[in-house]
mmCIF file as Biopython writes it, N, C-alpha, C and O atoms, coordinates in Angstrom:
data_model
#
loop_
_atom_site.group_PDB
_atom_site.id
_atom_site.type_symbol
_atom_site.label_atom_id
_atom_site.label_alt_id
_atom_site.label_comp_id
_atom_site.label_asym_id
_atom_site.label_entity_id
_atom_site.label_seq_id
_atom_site.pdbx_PDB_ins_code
_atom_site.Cartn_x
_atom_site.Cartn_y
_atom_site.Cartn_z
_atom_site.occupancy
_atom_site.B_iso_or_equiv
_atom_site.auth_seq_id
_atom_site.auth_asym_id
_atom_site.pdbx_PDB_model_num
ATOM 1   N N  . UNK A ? 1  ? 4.131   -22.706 5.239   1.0 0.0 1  A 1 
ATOM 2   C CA . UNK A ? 1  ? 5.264   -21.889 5.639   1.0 0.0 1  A 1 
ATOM 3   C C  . UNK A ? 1  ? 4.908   -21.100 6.886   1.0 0.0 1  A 1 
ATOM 4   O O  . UNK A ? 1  ? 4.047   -20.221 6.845   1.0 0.0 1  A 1 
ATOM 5   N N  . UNK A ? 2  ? 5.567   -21.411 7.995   1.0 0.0 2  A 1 
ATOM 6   C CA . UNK A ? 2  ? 5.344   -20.611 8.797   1.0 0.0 2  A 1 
ATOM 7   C C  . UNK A ? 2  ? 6.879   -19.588 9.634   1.0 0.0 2  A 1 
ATOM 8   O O  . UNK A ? 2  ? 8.033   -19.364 9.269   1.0 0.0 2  A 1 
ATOM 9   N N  . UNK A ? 3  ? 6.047   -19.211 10.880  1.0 0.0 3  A 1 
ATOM 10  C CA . UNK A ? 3  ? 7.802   -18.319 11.477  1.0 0.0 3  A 1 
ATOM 11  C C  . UNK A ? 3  ? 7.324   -16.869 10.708  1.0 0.0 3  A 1 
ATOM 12  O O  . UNK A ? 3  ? 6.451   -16.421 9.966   1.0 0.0 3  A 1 
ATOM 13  N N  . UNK A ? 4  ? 8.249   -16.575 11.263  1.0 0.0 4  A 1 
ATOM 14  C CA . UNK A ? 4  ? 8.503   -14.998 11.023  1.0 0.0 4  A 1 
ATOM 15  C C  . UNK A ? 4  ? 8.761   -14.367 9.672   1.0 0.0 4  A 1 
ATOM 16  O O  . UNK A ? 4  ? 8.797   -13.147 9.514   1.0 0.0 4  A 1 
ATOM 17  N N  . UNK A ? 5  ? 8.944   -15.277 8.676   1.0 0.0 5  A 1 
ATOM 18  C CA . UNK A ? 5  ? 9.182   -14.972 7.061   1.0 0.0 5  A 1 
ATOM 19  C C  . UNK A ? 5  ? 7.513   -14.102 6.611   1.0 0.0 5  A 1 
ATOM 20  O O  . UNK A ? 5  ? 7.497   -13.061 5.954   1.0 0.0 5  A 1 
ATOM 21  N N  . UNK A ? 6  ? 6.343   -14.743 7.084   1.0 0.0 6  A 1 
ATOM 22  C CA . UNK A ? 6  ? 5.348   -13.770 6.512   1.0 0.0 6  A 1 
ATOM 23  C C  . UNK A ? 6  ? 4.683   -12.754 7.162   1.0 0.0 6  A 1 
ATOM 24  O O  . UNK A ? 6  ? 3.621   -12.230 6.825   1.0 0.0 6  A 1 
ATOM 25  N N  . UNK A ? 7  ? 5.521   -12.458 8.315   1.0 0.0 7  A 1 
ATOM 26  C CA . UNK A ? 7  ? 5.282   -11.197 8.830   1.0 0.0 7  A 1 
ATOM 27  C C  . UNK A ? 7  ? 5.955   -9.958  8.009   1.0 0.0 7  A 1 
ATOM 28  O O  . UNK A ? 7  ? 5.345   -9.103  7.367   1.0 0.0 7  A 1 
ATOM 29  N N  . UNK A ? 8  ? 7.432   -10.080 8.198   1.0 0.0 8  A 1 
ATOM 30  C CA . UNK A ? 8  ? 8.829   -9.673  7.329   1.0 0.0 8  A 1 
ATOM 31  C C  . UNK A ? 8  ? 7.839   -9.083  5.714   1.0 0.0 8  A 1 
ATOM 32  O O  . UNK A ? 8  ? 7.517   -7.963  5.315   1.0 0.0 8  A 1 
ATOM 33  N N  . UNK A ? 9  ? 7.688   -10.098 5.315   1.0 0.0 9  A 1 
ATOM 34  C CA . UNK A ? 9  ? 7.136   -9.985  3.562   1.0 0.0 9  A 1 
ATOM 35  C C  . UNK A ? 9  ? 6.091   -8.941  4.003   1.0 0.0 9  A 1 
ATOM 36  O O  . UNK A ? 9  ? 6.206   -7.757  3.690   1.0 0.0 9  A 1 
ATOM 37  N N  . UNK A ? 10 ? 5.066   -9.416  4.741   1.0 0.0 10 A 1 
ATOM 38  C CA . UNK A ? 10 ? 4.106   -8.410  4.848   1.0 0.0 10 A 1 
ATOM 39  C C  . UNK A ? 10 ? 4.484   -6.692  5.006   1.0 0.0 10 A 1 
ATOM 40  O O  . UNK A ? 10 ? 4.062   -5.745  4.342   1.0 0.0 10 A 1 
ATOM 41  N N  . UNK A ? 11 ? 5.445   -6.725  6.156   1.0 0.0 11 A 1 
ATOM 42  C CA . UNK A ? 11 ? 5.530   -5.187  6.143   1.0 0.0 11 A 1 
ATOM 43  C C  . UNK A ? 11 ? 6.280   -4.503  5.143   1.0 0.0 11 A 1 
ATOM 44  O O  . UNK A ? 11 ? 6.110   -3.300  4.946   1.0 0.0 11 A 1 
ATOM 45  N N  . UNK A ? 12 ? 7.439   -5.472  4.228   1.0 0.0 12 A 1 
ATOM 46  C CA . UNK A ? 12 ? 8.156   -4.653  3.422   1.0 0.0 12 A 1 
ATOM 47  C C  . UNK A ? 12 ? 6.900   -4.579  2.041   1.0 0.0 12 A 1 
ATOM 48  O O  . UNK A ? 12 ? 7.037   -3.698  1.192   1.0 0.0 12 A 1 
ATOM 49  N N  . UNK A ? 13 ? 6.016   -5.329  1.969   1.0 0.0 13 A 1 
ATOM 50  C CA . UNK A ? 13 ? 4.896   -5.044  1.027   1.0 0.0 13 A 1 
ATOM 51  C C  . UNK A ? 13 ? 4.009   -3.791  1.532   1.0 0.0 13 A 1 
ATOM 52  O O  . UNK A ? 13 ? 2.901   -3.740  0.999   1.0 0.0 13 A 1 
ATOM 53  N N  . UNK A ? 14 ? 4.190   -3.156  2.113   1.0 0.0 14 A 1 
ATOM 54  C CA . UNK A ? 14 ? 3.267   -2.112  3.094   1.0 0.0 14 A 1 
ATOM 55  C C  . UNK A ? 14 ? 3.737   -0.613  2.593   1.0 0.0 14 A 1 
ATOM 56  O O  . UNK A ? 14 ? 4.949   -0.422  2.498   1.0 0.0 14 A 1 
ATOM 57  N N  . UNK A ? 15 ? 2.868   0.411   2.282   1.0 0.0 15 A 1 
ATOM 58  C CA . UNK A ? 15 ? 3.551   1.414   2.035   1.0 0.0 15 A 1 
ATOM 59  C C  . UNK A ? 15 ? 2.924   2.902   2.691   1.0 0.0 15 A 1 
ATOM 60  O O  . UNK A ? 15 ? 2.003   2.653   3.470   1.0 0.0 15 A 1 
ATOM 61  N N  . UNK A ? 16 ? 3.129   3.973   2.594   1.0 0.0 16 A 1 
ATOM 62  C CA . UNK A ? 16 ? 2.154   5.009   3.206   1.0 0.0 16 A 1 
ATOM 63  C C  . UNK A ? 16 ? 2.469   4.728   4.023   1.0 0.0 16 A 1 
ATOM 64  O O  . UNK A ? 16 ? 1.495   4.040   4.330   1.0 0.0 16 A 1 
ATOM 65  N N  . UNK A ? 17 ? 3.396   4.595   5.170   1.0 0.0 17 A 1 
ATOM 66  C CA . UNK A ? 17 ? 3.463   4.421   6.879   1.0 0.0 17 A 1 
ATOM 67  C C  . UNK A ? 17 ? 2.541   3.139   7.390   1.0 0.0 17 A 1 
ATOM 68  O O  . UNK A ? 17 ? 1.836   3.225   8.395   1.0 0.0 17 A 1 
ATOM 69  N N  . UNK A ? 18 ? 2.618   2.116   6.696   1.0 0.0 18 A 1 
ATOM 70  C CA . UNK A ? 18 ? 2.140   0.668   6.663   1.0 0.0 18 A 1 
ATOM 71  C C  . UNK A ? 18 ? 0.465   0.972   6.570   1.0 0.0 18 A 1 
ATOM 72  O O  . UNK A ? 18 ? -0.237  0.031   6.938   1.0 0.0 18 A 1 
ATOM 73  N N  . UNK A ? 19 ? -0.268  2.260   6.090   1.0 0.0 19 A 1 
ATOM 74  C CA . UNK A ? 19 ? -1.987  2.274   5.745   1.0 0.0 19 A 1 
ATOM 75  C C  . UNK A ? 19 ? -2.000  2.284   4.064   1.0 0.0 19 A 1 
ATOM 76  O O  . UNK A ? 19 ? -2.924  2.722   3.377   1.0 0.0 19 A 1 
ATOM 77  N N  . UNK A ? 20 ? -0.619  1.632   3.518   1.0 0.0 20 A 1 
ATOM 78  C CA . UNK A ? 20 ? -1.419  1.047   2.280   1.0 0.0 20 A 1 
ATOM 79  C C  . UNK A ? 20 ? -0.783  -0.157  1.505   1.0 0.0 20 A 1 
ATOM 80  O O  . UNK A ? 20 ? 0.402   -0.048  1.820   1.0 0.0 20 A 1 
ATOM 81  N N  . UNK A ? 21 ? -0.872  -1.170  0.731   1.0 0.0 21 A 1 
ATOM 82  C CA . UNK A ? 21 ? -0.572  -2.112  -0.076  1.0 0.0 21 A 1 
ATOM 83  C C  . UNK A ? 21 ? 0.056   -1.978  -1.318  1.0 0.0 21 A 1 
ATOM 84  O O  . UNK A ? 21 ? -0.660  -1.488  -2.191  1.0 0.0 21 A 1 
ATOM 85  N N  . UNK A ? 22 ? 1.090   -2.249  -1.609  1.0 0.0 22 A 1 
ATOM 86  C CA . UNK A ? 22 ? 1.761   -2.643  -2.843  1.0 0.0 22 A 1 
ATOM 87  C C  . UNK A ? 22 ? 0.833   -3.764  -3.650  1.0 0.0 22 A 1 
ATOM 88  O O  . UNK A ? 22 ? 0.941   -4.866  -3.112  1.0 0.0 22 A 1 
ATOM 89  N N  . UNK A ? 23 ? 0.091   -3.765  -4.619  1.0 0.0 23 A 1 
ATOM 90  C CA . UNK A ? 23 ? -0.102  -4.341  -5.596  1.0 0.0 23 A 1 
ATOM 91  C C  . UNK A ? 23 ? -0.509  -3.661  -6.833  1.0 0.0 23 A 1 
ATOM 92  O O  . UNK A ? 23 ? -0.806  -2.471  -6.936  1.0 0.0 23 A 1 
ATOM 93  N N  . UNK A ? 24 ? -0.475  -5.047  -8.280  1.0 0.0 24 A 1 
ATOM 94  C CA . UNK A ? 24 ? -0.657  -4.391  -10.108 1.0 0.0 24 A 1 
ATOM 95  C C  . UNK A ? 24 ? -1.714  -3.495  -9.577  1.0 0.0 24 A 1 
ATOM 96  O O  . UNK A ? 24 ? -1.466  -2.320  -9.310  1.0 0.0 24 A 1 
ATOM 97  N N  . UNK A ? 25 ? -2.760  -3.969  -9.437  1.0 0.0 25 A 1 
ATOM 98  C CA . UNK A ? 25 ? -3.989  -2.958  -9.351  1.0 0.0 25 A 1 
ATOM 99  C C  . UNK A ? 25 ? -4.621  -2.952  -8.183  1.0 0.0 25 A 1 
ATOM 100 O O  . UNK A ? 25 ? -4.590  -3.894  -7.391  1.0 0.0 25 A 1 
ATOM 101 N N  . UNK A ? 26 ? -5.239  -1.871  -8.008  1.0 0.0 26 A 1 
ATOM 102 C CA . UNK A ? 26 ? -6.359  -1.240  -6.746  1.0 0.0 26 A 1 
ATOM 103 C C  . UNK A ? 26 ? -7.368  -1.840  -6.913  1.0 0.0 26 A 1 
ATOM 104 O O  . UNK A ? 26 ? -7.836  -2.354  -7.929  1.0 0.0 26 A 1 
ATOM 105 N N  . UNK A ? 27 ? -7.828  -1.768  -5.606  1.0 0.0 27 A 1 
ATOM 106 C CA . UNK A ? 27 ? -9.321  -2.594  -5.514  1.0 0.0 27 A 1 
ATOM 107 C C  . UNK A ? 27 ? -10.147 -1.585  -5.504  1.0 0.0 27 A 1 
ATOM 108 O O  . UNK A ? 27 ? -9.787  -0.421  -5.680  1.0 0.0 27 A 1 
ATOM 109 N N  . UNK A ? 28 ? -11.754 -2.088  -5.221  1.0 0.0 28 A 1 
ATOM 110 C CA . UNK A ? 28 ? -12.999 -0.900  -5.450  1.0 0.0 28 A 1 
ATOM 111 C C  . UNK A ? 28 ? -12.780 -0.008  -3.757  1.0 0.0 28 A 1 
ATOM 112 O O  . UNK A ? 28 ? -12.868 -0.549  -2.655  1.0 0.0 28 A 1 
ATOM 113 N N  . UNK A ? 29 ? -12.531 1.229   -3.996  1.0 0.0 29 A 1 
ATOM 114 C CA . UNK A ? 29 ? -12.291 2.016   -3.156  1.0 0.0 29 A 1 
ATOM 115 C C  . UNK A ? 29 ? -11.251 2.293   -2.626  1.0 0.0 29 A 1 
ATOM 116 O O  . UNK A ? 29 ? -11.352 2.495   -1.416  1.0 0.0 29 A 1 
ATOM 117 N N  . UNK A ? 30 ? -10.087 2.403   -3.130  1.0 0.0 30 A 1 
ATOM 118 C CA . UNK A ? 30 ? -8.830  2.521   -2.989  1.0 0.0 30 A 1 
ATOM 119 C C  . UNK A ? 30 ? -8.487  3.078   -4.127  1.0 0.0 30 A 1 
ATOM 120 O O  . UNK A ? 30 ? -9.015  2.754   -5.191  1.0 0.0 30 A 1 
ATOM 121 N N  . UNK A ? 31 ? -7.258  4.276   -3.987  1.0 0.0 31 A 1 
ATOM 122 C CA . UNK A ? 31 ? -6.700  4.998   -4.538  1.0 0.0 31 A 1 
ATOM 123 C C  . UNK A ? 31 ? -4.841  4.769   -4.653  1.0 0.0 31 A 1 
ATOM 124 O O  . UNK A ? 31 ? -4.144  4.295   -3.756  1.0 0.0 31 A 1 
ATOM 125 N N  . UNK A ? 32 ? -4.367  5.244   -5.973  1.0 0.0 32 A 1 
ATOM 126 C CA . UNK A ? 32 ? -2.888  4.855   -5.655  1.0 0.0 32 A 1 
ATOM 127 C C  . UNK A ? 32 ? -2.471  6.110   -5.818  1.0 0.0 32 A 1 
ATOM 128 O O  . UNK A ? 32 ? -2.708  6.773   -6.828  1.0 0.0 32 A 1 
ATOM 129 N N  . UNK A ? 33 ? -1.676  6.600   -4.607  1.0 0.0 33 A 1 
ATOM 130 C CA . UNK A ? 33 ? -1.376  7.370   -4.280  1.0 0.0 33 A 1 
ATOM 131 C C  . UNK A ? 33 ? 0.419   7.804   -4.830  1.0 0.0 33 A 1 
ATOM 132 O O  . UNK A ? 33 ? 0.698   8.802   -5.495  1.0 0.0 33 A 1 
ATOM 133 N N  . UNK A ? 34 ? 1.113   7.082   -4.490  1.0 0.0 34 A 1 
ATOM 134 C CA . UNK A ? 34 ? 2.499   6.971   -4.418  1.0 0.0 34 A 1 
ATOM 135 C C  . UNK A ? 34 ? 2.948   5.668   -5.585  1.0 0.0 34 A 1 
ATOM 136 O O  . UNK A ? 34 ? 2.013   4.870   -5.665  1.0 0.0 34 A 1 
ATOM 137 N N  . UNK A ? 35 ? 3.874   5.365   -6.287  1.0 0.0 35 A 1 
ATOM 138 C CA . UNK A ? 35 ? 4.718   3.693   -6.061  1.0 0.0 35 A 1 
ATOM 139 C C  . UNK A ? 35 ? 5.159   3.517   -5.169  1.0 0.0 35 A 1 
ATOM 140 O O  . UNK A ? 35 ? 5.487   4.124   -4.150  1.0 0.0 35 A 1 
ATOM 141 N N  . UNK A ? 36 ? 5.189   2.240   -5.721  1.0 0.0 36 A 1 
ATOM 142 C CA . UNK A ? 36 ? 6.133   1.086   -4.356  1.0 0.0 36 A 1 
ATOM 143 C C  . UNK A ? 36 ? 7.166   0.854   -5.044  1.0 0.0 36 A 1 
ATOM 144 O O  . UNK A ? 36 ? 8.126   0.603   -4.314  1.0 0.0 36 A 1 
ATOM 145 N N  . UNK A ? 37 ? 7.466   0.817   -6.431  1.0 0.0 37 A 1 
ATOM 146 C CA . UNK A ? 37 ? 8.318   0.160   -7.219  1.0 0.0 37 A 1 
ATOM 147 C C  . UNK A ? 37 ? 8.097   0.777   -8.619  1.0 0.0 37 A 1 
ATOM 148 O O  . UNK A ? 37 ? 7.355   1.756   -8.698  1.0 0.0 37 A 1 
ATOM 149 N N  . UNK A ? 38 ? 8.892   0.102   -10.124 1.0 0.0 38 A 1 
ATOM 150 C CA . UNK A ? 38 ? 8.352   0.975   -10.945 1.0 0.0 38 A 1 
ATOM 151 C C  . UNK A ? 38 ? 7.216   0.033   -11.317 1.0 0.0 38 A 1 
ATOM 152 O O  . UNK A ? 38 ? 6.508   0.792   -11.979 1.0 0.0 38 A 1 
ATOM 153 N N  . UNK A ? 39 ? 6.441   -1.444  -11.304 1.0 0.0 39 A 1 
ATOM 154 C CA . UNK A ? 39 ? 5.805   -2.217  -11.790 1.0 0.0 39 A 1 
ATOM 155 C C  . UNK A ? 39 ? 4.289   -2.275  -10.464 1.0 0.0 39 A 1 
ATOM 156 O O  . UNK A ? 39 ? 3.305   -2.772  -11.011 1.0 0.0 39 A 1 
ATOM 157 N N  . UNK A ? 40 ? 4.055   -1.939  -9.197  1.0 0.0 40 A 1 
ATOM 158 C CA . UNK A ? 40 ? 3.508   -1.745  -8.764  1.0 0.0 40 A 1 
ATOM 159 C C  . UNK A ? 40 ? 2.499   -0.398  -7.754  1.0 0.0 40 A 1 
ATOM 160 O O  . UNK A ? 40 ? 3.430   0.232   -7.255  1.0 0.0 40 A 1 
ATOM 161 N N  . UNK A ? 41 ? 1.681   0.032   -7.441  1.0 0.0 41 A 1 
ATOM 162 C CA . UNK A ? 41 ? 0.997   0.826   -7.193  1.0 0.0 41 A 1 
ATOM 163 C C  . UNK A ? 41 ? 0.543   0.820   -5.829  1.0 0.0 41 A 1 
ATOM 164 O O  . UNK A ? 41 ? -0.189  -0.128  -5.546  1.0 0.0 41 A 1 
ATOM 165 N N  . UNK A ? 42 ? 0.852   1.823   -4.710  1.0 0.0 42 A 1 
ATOM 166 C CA . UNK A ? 42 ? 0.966   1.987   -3.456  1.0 0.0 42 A 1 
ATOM 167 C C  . UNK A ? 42 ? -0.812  2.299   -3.240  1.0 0.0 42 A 1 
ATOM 168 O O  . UNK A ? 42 ? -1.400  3.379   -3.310  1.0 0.0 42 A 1 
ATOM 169 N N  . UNK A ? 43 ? -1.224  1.274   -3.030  1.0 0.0 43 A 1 
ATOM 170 C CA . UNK A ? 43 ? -3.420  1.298   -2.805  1.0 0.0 43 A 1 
ATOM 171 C C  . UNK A ? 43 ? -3.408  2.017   -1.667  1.0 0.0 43 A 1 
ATOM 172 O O  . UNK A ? 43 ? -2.573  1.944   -0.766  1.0 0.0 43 A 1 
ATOM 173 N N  . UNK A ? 44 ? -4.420  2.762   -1.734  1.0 0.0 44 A 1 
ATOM 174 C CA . UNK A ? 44 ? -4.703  3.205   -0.086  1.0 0.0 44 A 1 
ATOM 175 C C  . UNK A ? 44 ? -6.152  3.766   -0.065  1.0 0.0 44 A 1 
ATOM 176 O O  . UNK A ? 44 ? -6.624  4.731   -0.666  1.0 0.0 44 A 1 
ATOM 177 N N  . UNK A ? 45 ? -6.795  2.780   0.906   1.0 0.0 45 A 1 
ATOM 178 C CA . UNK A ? 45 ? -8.023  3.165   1.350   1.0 0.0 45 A 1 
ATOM 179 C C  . UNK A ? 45 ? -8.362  4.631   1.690   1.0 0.0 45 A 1 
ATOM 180 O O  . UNK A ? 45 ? -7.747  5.212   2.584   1.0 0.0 45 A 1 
ATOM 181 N N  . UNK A ? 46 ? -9.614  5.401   0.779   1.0 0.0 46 A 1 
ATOM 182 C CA . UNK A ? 46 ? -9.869  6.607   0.717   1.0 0.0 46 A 1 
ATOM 183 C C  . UNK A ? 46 ? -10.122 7.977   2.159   1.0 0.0 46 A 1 
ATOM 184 O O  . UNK A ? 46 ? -10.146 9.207   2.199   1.0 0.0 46 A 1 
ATOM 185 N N  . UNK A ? 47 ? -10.247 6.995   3.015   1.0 0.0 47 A 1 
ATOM 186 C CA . UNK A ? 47 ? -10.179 7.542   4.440   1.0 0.0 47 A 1 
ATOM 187 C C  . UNK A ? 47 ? -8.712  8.181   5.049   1.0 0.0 47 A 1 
ATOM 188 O O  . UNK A ? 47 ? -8.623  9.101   5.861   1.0 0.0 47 A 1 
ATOM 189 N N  . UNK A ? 48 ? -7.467  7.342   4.351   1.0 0.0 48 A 1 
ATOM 190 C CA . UNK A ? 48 ? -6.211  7.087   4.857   1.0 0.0 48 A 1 
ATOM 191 C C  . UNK A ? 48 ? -5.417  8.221   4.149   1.0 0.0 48 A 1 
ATOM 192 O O  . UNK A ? 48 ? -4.286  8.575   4.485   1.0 0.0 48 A 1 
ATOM 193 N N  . UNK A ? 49 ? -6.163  8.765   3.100   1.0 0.0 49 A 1 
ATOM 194 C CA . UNK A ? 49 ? -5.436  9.922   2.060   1.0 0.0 49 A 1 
ATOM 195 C C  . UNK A ? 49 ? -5.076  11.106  2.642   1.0 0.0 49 A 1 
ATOM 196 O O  . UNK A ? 49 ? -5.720  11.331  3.666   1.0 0.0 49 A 1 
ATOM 197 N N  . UNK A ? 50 ? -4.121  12.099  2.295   1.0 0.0 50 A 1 
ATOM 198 C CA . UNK A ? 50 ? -4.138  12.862  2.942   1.0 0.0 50 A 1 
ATOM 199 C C  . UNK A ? 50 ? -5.082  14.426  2.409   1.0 0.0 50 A 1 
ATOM 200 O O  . UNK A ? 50 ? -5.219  14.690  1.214   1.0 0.0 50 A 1 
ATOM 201 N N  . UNK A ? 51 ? -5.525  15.121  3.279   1.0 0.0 51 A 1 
ATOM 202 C CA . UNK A ? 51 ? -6.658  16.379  2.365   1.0 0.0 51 A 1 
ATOM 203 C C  . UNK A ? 51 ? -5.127  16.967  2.042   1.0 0.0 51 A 1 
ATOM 204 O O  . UNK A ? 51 ? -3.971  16.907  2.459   1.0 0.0 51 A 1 
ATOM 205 N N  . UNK A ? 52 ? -6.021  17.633  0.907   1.0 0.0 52 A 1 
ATOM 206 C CA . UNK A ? 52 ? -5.564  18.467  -0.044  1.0 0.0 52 A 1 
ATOM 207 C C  . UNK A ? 52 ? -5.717  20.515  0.490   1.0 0.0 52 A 1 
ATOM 208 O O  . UNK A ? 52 ? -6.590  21.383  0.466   1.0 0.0 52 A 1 
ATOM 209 N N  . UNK A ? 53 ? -4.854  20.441  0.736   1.0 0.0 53 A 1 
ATOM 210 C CA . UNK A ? 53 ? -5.006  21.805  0.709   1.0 0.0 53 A 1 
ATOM 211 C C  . UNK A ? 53 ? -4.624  23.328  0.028   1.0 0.0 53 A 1 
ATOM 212 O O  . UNK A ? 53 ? -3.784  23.865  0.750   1.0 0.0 53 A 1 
ATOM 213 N N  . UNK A ? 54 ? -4.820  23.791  -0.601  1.0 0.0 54 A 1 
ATOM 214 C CA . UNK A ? 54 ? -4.316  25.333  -1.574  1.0 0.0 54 A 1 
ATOM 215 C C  . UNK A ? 54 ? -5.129  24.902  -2.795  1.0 0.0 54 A 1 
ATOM 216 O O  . UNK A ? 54 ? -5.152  25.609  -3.803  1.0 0.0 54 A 1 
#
């Protein structure tokens, strides 16, 4: 499959301002921050988080 269909998929799979991934589960070093949906979990590499402040 090619063309512009797996660009499209890619970014609407993208979440956090496109620095994180919609998938079931997180990988080693990634945090889920947000959903994407009610069945998936917005991953985001621990660098990309935002600090916490108060």
């Amino acid at each position: 499959r090619s063309g512009p269909n797996i660009y499209i998929r890619r970014f609407f799979n993208t979440c956090w301002r496109t620095k994180g991934v919609c998938r079931k589960s997180c990988f080693r070093g990634e945090l889920y921050h947000i959903f994407c949906d009610t069945s998936h979990l917005c991953c985001i590499n621990k660098k990309f988080m935002p600090i916490q402040v108060g």
